[in-house]
N, C-alpha and C positions, 0 to 999 in steps of 0.2 A: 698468091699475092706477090711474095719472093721471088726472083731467078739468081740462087744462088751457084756460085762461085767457087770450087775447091780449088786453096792455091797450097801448095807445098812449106811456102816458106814463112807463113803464120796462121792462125788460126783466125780469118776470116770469111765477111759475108759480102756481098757484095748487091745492093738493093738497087735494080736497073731502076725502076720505077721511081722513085726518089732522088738519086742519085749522090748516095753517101755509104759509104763503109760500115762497116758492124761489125766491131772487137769483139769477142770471145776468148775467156783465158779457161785452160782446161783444169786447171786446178782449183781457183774461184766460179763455178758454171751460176751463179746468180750476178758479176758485176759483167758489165760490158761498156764500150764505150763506143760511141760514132762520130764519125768525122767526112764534112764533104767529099765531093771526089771534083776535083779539079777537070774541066775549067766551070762547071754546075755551081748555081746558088742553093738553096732547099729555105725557100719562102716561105715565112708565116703564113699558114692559110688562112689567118684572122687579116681582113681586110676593113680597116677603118672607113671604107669607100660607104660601108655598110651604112655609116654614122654620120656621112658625107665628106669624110676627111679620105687620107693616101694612104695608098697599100705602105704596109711598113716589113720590111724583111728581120728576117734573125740574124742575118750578117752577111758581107759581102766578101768575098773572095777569089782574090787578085794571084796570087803569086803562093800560098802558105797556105798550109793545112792548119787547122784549131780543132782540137781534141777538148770534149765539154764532157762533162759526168751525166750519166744518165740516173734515171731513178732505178733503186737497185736492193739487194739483199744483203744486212753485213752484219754479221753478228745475232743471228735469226731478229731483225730487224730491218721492216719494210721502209726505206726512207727515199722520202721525195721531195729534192732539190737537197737541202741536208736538213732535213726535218725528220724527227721518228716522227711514223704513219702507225705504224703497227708492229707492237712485241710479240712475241714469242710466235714467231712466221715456222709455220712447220716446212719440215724438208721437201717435202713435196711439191713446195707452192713453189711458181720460176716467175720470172721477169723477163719481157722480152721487148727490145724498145723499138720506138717506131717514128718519133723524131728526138731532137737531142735532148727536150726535158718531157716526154713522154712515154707510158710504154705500155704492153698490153700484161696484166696478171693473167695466170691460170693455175693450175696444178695438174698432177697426176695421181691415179689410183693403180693398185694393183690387178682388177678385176673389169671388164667392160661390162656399162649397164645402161639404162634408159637415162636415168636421175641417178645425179652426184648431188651428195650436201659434202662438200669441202671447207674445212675451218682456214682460214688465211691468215688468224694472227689476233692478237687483243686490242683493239679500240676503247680507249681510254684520256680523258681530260680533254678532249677537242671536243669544243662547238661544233656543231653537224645540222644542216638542214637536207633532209630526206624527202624523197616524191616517192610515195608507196599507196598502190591498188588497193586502195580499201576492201573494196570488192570488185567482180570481173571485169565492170566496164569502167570504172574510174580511178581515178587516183588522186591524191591529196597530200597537203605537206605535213610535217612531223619535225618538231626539232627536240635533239639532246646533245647529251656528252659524253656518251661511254655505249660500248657494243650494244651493252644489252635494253636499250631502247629505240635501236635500229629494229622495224617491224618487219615481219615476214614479206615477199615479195618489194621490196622496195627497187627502182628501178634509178634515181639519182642519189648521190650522198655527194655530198657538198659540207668540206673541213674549213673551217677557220683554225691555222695550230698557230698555237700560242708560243711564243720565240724561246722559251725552257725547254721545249723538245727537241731543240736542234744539238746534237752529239756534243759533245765537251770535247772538241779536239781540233785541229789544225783546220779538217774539213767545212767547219763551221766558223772562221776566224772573218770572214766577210760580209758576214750574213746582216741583211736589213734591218736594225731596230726598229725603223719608225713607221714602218707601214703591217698592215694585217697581210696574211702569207693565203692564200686562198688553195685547196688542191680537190680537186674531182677526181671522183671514183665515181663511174659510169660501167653499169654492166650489160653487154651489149650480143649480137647476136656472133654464136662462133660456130660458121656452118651449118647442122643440121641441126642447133643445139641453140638455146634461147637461156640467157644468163638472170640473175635476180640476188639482190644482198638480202640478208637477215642475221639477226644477232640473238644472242643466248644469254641468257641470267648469269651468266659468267664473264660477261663482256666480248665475247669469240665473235670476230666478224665472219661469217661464213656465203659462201658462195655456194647458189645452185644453180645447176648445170640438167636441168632437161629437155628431153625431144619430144616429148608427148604423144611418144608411138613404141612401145617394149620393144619392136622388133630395129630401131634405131636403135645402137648405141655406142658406145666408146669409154676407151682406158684416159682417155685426158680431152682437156678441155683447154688451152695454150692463149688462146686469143678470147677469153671469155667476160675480163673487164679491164675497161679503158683507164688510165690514170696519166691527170696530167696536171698542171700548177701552175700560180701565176698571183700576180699582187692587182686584178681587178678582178672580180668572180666573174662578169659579164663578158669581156672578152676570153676569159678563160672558158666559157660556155661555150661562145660563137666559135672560137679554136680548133675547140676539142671538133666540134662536130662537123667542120670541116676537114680537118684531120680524118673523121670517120668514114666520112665522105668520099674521099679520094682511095684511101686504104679496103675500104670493105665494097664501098659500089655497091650496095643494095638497097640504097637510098639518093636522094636529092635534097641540100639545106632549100629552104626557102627562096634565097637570092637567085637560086638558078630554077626555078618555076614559074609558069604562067599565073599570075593573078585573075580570079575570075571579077568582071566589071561590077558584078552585082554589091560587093563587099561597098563601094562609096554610094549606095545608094540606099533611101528609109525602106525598110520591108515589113510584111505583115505574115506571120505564120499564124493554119489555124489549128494548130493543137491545141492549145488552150482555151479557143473561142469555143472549138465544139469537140473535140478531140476526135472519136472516131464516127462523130453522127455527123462530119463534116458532110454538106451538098452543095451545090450550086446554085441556091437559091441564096443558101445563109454566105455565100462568099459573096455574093452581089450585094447584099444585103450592108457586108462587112464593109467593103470598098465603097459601096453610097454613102454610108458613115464617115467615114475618113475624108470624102471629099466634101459634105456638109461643114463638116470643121475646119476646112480650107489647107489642106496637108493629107496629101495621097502619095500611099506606098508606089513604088516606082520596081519593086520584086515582092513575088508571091511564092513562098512554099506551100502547096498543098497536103499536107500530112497527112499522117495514115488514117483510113478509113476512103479511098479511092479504086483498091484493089477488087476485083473478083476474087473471092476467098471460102476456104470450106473449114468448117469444126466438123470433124468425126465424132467427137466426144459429147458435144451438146445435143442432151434428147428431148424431143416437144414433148414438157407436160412435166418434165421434170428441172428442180433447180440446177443451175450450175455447178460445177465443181469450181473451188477455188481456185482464183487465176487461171483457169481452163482457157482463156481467150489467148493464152502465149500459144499452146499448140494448135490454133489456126493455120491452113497451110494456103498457100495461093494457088489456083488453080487454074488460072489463064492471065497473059500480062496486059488484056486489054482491063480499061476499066470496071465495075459492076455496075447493077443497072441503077442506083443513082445518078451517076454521070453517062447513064445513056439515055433514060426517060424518054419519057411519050413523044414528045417532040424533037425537032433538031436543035432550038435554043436551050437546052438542056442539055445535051453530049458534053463530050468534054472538048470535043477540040472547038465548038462552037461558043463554048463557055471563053473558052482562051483568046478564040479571035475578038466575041464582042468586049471583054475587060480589058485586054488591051487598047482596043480601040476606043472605046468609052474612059476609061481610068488612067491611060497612058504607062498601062503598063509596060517595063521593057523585059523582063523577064520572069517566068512563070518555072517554078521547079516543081517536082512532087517527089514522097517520101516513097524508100523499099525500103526494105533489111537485105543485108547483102547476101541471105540466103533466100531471098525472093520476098518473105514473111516470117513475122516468129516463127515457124514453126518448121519454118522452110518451103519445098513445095509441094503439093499433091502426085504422089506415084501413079495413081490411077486415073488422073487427069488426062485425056487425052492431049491435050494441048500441051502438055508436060511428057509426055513417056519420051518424046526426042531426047529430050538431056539425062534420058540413061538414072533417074535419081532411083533414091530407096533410102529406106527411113534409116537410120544408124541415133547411136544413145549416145550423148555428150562422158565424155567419161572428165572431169575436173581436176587440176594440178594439186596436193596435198597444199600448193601455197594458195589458191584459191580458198581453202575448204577452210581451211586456219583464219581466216578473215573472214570476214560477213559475207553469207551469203546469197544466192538469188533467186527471188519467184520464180521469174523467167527459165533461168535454170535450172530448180527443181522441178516444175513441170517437163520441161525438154530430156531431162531424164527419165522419169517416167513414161511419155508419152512416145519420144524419139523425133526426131528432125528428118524431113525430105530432104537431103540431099544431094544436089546434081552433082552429078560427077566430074571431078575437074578438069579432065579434057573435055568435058563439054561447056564448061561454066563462061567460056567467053561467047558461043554459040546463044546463049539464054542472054546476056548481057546486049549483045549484039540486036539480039529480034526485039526486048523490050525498048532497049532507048531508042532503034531506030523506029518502031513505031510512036512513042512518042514525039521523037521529033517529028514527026511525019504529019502530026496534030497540032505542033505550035509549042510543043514544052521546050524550055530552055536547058535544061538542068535537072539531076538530084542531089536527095539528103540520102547519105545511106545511110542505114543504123543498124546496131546490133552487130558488131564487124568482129569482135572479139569471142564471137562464138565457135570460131574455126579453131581456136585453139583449144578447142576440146573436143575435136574432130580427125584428129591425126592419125589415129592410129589403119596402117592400112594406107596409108595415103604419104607414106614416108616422113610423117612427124607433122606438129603443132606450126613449125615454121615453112615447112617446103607448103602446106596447104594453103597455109595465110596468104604466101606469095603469088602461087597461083590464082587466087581467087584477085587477089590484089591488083597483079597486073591485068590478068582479064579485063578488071571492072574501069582500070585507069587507061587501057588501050578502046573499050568501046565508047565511052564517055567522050575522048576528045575524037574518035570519029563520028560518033553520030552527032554530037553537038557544037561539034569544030574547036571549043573552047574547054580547059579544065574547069566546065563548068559543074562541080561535086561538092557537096559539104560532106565528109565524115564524120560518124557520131557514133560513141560506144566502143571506141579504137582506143584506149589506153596503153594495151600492153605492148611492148616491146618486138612483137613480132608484126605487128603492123607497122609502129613507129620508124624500123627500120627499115621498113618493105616498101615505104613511100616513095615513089620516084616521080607521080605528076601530080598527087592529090596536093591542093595547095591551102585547103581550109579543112580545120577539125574542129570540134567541139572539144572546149580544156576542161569542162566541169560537168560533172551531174548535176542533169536539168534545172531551169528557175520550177521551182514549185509554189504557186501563189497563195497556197492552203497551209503553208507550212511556217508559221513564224519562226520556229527556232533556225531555219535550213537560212533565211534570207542570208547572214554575215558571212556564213561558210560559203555561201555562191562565192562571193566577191573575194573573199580572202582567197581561194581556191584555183578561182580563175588567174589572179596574177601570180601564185605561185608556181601552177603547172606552166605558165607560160614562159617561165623561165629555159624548161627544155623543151616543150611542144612550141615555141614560138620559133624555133632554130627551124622547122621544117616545116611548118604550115601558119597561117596569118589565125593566130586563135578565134576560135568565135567564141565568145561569152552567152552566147543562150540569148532566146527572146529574155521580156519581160513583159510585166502590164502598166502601159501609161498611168492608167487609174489604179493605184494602189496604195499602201500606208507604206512601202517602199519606194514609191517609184523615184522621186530625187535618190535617192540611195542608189541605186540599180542603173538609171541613167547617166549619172555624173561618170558611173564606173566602165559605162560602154564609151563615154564619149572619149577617152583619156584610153581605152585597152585598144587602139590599134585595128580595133574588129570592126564588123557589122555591126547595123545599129539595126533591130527589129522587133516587133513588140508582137503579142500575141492575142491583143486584147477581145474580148465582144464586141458584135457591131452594139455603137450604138455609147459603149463603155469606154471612153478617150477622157484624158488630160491635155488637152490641146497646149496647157500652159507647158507644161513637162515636154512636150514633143520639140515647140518651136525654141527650146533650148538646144535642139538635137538638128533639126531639119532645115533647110534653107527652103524657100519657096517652090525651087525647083525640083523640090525630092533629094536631093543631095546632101549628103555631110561631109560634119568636116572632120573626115578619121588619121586620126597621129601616122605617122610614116611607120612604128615598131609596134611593135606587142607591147602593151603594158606590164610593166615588172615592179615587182618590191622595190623601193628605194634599199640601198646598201644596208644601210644603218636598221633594215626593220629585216634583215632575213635570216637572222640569224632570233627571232624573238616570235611568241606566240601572241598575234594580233587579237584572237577571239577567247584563249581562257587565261592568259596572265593577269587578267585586269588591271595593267599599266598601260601598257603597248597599244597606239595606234596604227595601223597600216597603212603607210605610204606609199603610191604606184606614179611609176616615173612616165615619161617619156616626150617623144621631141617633137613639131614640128619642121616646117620645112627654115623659118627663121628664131623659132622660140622655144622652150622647153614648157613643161608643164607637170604640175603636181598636183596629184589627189589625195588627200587626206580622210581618211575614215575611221570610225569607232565602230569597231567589230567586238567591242567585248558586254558580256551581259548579256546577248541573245540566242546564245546557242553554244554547242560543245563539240568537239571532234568528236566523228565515230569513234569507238575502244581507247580511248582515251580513262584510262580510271582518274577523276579530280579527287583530290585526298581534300576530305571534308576535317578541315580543322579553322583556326583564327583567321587565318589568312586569307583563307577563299572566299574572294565575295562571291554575296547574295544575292546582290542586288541585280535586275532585272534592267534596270536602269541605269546607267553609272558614266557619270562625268569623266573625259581624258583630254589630259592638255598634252598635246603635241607640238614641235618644231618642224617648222620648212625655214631653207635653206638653199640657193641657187645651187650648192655645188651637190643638192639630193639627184639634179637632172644630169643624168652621164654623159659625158662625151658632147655638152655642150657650145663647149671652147669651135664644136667643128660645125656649128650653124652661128657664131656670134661674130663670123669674118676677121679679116687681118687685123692686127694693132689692139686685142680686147685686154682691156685690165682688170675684168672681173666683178665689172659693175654691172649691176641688173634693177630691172624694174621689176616690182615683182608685184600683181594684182589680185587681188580678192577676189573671186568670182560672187558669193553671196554676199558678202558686206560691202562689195563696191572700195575697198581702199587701195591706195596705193601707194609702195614702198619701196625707196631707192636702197639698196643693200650691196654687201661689196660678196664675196661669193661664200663666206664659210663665218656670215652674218644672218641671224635667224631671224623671221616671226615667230610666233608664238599662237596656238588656236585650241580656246576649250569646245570642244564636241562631247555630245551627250549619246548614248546608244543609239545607231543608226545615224545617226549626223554624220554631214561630208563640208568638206570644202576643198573649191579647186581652184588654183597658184595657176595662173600664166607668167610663166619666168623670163623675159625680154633682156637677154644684153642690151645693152645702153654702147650704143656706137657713138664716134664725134666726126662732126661732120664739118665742114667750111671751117668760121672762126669761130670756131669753138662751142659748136652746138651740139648739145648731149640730148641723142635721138635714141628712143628705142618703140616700135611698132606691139601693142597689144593684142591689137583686132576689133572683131566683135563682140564687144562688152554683156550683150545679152546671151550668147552663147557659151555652154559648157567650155568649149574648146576653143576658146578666142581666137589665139594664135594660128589655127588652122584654115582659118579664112586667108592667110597671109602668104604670096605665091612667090611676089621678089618685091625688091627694098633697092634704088639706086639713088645717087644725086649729083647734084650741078653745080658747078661754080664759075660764076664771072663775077665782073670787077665790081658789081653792084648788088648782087644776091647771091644765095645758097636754095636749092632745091631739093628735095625731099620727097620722092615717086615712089609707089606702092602701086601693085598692079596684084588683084585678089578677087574674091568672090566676098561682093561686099553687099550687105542689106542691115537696116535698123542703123545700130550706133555703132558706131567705130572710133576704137580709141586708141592713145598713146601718151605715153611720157615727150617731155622736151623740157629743156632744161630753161629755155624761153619762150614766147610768144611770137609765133608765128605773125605774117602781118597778111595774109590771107590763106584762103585754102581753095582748090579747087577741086571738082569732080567731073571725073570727063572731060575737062576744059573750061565744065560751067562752074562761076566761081560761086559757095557755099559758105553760110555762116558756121562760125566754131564756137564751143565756149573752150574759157582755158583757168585751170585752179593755178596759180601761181604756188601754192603754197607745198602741192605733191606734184607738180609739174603734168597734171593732165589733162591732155585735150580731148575732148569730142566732137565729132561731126554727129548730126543726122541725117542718114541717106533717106532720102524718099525713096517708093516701091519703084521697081524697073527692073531692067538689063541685075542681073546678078555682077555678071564680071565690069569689071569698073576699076577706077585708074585713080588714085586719091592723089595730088600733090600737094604739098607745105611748101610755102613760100617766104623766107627769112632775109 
C-alpha cells in the first residue's frame, strides 16, 4: 500500500500514493503526525456531489505546510480528535494513520496463529450503535454504552462521545460544545485476515483477527480496524469508505458501480408464491393476475426450485431427515424437467420469450447459490466432474457458533458441500450464465454467498476463497449479461463486503417472512440500519413483500422511501391492487429515492422495536425533495439474544401507542436539492392524512402511530420566485413517494407574469404548496382546472390517464 522512504535526517514516511508525509517519533512509537507534501492537496474522499452538492476538500495548499494531530495513543489512552476512545489500551495495540483524522488500529502478539482475540482497551460511557451477524448470513443493529454490550462478531461500531471525555488539557482547549462528536470504528479486511469487534463483561473492546484456514497465519494484524471522526455520522460513513476504498482496493463504493435498470422497475419474485414447487404454469398464472389488476411486473426473479438437482440422502419410502433439503446438490446447469416439459411452450427459454412478449416483460432473472445449490454441486455428476469439485465439511468461526446458529449449516456439516475448485469456479460461472443468456435470462439472485467463509481451509483462508469466488462470479455476470445484472443475498460478512468490486445490489436483511408476525418490525427496523454501511457499496434491497397482507402498508411505505427495488412475492391471484398503485406508475415504473434509506440522526442512537418509546424514522431525498418515514416498530417483536429484563417498565403490551416528531432538518443534506437563496422553509405533507404544513427547518409535526403504523412526510423547500411567490413542488399526492415523481422545477419572468414549469412522470393528482393562487395552470400546453386551499396553500391538479411524462406549468 505504502512506498516508503528512508531519509537520514528524520524519522519519516513518505506515502506516494496520497501524497503527504508521516511523522514517526522513536521515543513516543504510538503518536504520529502528517502533513502534505507540496505542491499535492489530499481531498476529502467524501464527496457532497453524492447528495448533489461539491466536492469539498480538507484544505488547500498554496505555499505552507499544516501539521494536524492524528488519532493516537497517550497515556494508554485511544484518543480521537481529543476525545478519550478507549482506557487502558494495552502495549501492544499501535496506531497507524492514513489521512489526517483517520487511522488504522491493530496490535501484535508474540506467537503467530490462525485467530487472534486482542483486547484494545475499555469502552465505557459512550453511546454505541453496533451492526453485528446475528447469525451467518445476516446482520442487525444493537445499541449500548460500555464494551461489554458490544456482541460478538460485530462488524460496525458507531460512538456518540459525549464532550467529558475529552482530556482536561491544553489539547482539548478548542473543542466543539454544541454539536454531537461522531467516531467509527470499522473493522475491516487486513490481508489474508478478516477483522470483527466483540466485548467482555468487563467492558474490554477486543478485536479478532482470523483467517479461516490454520495453516494461514501471523504475529500481528496492523491494518485490521479503521477509525475515523467527524460532527455528521452520515458523511462520516460515506468518508470512511471511500477512504477504504482507495487505501485497501479490494472493493468499489457504490458511486463508482453500474446500477442494474431493473432496480426502477415493480417486480414479482416467486419464492413466496410457490417457493420450490415453482413451474411455468403457476408463473403464467401469476402474471395473468397481475395484469387482470391492471399493474404488471416489468422484472421477474425466478427462484429456487428451476435447477436439475440431486438429494443423496433422501430414500423412497422413508421420511425425510430434518432440513435434509440444504444438502441437495445441483447436478447439471441447465434446467429440470419442469422447465423442460412435454412440449416446447413449456421450456424455459420458451417460457421467457412468450411472458415477455405477452406481459412486457423487460427482465427475467433466476436464483443459484453461489456454490451452485445448498449443498453445492454433485461430484459424480457428469456434467460437473469439469470443475474438479469434491465435497469438503464447513468448519465455522468460534464467532459464528457464539450466536445463533443455522440449519442450513448444521446440515452442511454433517452432510459436506460439492465444491468446485476455485481455479475452475469462473469456468462453472461462465458455462451457466452463458447458457442462460443464451435462453433470454437477464440476470441472477445469488444466495447463500457467506458460505465460503467456512471453506477456507486449504484454499489459503476464509478471505482469499470469498474473493475468488467473488470475482469469478462478478467477471461472468457482466460478460455474459453485459450488465451488472446480480442481486446478492446471504452476503453479510465482511469478506464479501469488502470483496465487492461490480456487484452493485445486495440484500440488507433476513427475508420478509409472511408467516411470521413478530419478524414484520425487525425487517423494517433492520433494513435501514444495515443500510447505513451496506448502502455505501451496493443500492440495498429490502426484500420482496406481499401486496395482500395485515402488513403490507407497513412493508410498502418502507420500500417506497428505502432507495431499493420495489417487489412483492405475492400468489397469483392474491393482490392489493390498492397498496401496489401507491407504489407503481401505469408504466411498471417507480418512483425510487436517489440513497439508501437510513435512520434519521436523532433515532440511531435509540432502540426502535424494544424501548417502547422510540419510533423509527428513515430519511432520504429526492431529486427536488426530501422525504420521511415514520414507523411504530415497538410491541411486535424482540431482537434475537437480546435478554428484555421483565420488570415495571417493560411493556406488555402487544399494541402500543407512540407519538413521534418530524422535522425538515430529519432530511440530510437537504439544503443541496432546495437551490440557491433557501431560508429553511418547507412544506411538509402528510401522505395518510392528507395535511399540509408550512415549517421553518428545526420546526416539528407531531404523529401518534399505533403498533405497525407508518406515516410518510414529503419535505418540499419552499422556493420564491417572481414577486414574491412562495413555491414548493410535492408531486403526487396519491403516492408513497410523492416527491419522486418530480424530475426539474424552472421559471419565467416578464413584465406581466411569473411561470412555474415542472417536467416529471406525472399520473392521478399532483400537488404543491403556493403561497398564492395561481390564475391558471397548464399541462402539456393544454390548459387544466386546479383547485387551491388558501388556508394551507395547496394546489391540485387532476391529470387524466396518458403519456406518463408530462410538463405541468403554474401561471401567476
Amino acid at each position: 500500500m505504502y512506498k516508503p522512504f528512508a531519509l537520514k535526517i528524520s524519522p519519516l514516511q513518505l506515502l506516494v500514493s496520497t501524497h503527504f508525509f508521516r511523522f514517526r517519533y522513536p521515543s513516543r512509537p504510538n503518536l504520529a503526525y502528517q502533513s502534505n507534501l507540496l505542491p499535492f492537496s489530499f481531498r476529502q474522499f467524501v464527496s457532497r456531489s453524492k447528495f448533489g452538492g461539491r466536492v469539498r476538500c480538507f484544505s488547500s495548499f498554496n505555499s505552507n505546510m499544516t501539521i494536524t494531530t492524528l488519532p493516537s495513543i497517550k497515556d494508554g489512552c485511544l484518543i480521537v480528535g481529543d476525545k478519550v476512545v478507549l482506557t487502558a489500551v494495552p502495549d501492544n495495540v499501535v496506531v497507524s494513520p492514513v489521512t489526517h483524522r483517520a487511522a488504522f488500529l491493530g496490535a501484535t502478539a508474540s506467537t503467530s496463529s490462525s485467530r487472534h482475540l486482542f483486547s484494545v482497551g475499555i469502552l465505557e460511557r459512550h453511546e454505541f450503535l453496533c451492526l453485528y451477524r446475528f447469525k451467518m448470513w445476516w446482520m442487525i443493529p444493537r445499541i449500548g454504552k460500555s464494551g461489554s454490550e458490544v456482541p460478538v462478531e460485530t462488524q460496525m461500531l458507531l460512538l456518540k462521545v459525549a464532550e467529558e471525555s475529552a482530556l482536561n488539557d491544553e489539547s482539548s482547549a478548542d473543542q466543539d460544545t454544541d454539536r454531537s462528536y461522531y467516531i467509527l470504528i470499522l473493522p475491516v479486511l487486513d490481508g489474508s485476515f478478516r477483522a470483527t469487534l466483540q466485548g467482555t463483561p468487563q467492558n474490554e473492546l477486543q478485536l479478532c483477527a482470523e483467517s479461516g484456514d490454520v495453516n494461514v497465519q501471523t504475529s500481528k494484524t496492523l491494518e485490521a480496524v479503521f477509525i475515523n471522526s467527524g460532527d455528521n455520522p452520515f458523511e462520516l460513513i460515506t468518508n470512511s469508505m471511500k477512504v477504504l476504498e482507495k487505501v485497501k482496493g479490494t472493493f468499489s463504493c457504490i458511486d463508482n458501480k453500474k446500477i442494474p435498470s431493473h432496480l426502477d422497475l415493480f417486480g414479482w419474485c416467486t419464492w413466496d408464491a410457490f417457493y420450490t414447487d415453482v413451474n411455468p404454469q403457476g408463473i403464467k398464472e401469476g402474471l395473468r393476475s397481475f395484469s387482470d389488476g391492471g399493474i404488471s411486473p416489468k422484472f421477474l426473479i425466478i427462484d429456487d426450485g428451476w435447477q436439475e438437482t440431486v438429494n443423496e440422502y433422501r430414500k423412497e419410502g422413508e421420511p425425510d431427515i430434518e432440513w435434509i433439503q440444504f444438502a441437495t446438490r445441483l447436478s447439471d446447469i441447465k434446467e429440470n424437467k419442469k422447465f423442460r416439459g412435454s412440449g416446447s411452450d413449456d421450456s424455459l427459454q420458451e417460457l421467457v420469450h412468450s411472458i415477455k412478449e405477452q406481459y412486457g416483460l423487460k427482465y427475467v432473472y433466476v436464483w443459484h447459490a453461489l456454490a451452485g445449490y445448498w449443498g453445492g454441486v454433485l461430484p459424480s455428476s457428469e456434467s460437473m466432474k469439469k470443475y474438479n469439485p469434491k465435497i469438503e465439511y464447513p468448519i465455522q468461526s468460534p464467532g459464528n457458533v457464539s450466536n445463533l446458529t443455522d440449519v442450513v449449516v448444521d446440515i452442511l456439516e454433517k452432510y459436506g458441500l460439492g465444491v468446485i475448485d476455485p481455479e475452475k469456479i469462473y469456468e462453472f460461472y461462465n458455462d451457466l450464465h452463458g447458457y442462460l443468456a443464451s435462453i433470454g435470462i437477464d440476470g441472477v439472485k445469488v444466495d447463500v454467498q457467506n458460505i465460503m467463509e467456512t471453506l477456507g481451509t486449504g484454499h489459503g483462508g476464509r478471505v482469499s476463497i470469498t474473493r475468488q469466488y467473488q470475482e469469478a462470479l462478478e467477471q461472468s455476470v457482466v460478460r455474459n449479461f453485459k450488465e451488472t445484472n446480480l442481486i446478492c443475498c446471504m452476503s453479510h460478512n465482511s469478506d464479501s463486503i469488502y470483496s465487492s468490486k461490480k456487484s452493485a445490489v445486495a440484500r440488507v436483511s433476513e427475508d420478509f417472512m409472511p408467516r411470521e408476525p413478530t419478524f414484520q418490525t425487525l425487517h423494517v427496523a433492520s433494513v435501514a440500519f444495515n443500510s447505513l454501511l451496506l448502502g455505501e457499496i451496493v443500492v440495498p434491497d429490502w426484500d420482496m413483500f406481499h401486496s395482500k397482507h395485515e402488513t403490507a402498508e407497513f412493508h410498502g411505505a418502507a420500500r417506497a422511501l428505502g432507495g431499493c427495488a420495489v417487489y412483492v412475492s405475492d400468489k397469483p391471484g392474491n393482490h392489493d391492487f390498492k397498496i401496489l398503485r401507491k407504489l407503481v406508475l401505469p408504466d411498471g415504473s417507480v418512483l425510487r429515492a436517489r440513497h439508501a434509506g437510513r435512520p434519521t440522526r436523532d433515532c440511531l442512537f435509540r432502540d426502535p422495536v424494544m424501548d417502547g418509546k422510540s419510533v423509527l424514522k428513515i430519511w432520504n431525498l429526492n431529486k427536488l425533495t426530501g422525504i420521511v418515514g415514520v414507523f411504530n416498530c415497538q410491541g411486535a417483536g424482540q431482537w434475537p439474544l437480546m435478554k428484555v429484563a421483565q420488570n415495571e417498565d417493560t411493556p406488555k403490551s402487544t399494541n402500543l401507542t407512540i407519538t413521534g416528531s418530524v422535522r425538515p432538518n430529519d432530511v440530510e443534506f437537504l439544503e443541496d436539492v432546495a437551490g440557491e437563496n433557501w431560508d429553511g422553509d418547507c412544506a411538509v405533507y402528510a401522505f395518510n392524512s392528507g395535511s399540509l404544513s408550512k415549517l421553518k427547518r428545526k420546526e416539528i409535526v407531531e404523529v401518534g402511530l399505533r403498533t405497525l403504523e407508518c406515516e410518510i412526510y414529503t419535505i418540499a423547500p419552499i422556493r420564491v420566485f417572481g414577486n414574491d411567490i412562495h413555491f414548493a413542488p410535492i408531486g403526487l399526492l396519491d403516492m408513497y413517494n410523492s416527491g419522486g415523481a418530480i424530475e426539474t422545477l424552472s421559471h419565467s419572468v416578464d413584465l406581466s407574469q411569473c411561470t412555474i414549469k415542472m417536467r416529471g412522470r406525472f399520473c392521478g393528482r399532483f400537488g404543491a404548496y403556493s403561497s398564492t393562487k395561481p390564475s391558471r395552470c397548464t399541462v402539456d400546453l393544454k390548459e387544466e382546472e386546479f383547485t387551491y386551499e388558501s388556508g394551507s396553500g395547496l394546489l391540485r391538479v387532476k391529470l387524466e390517464d396518458g403519456s406518463i411524462s408530462r410538463e405541468i406549468e403554474f401561471v401567476y
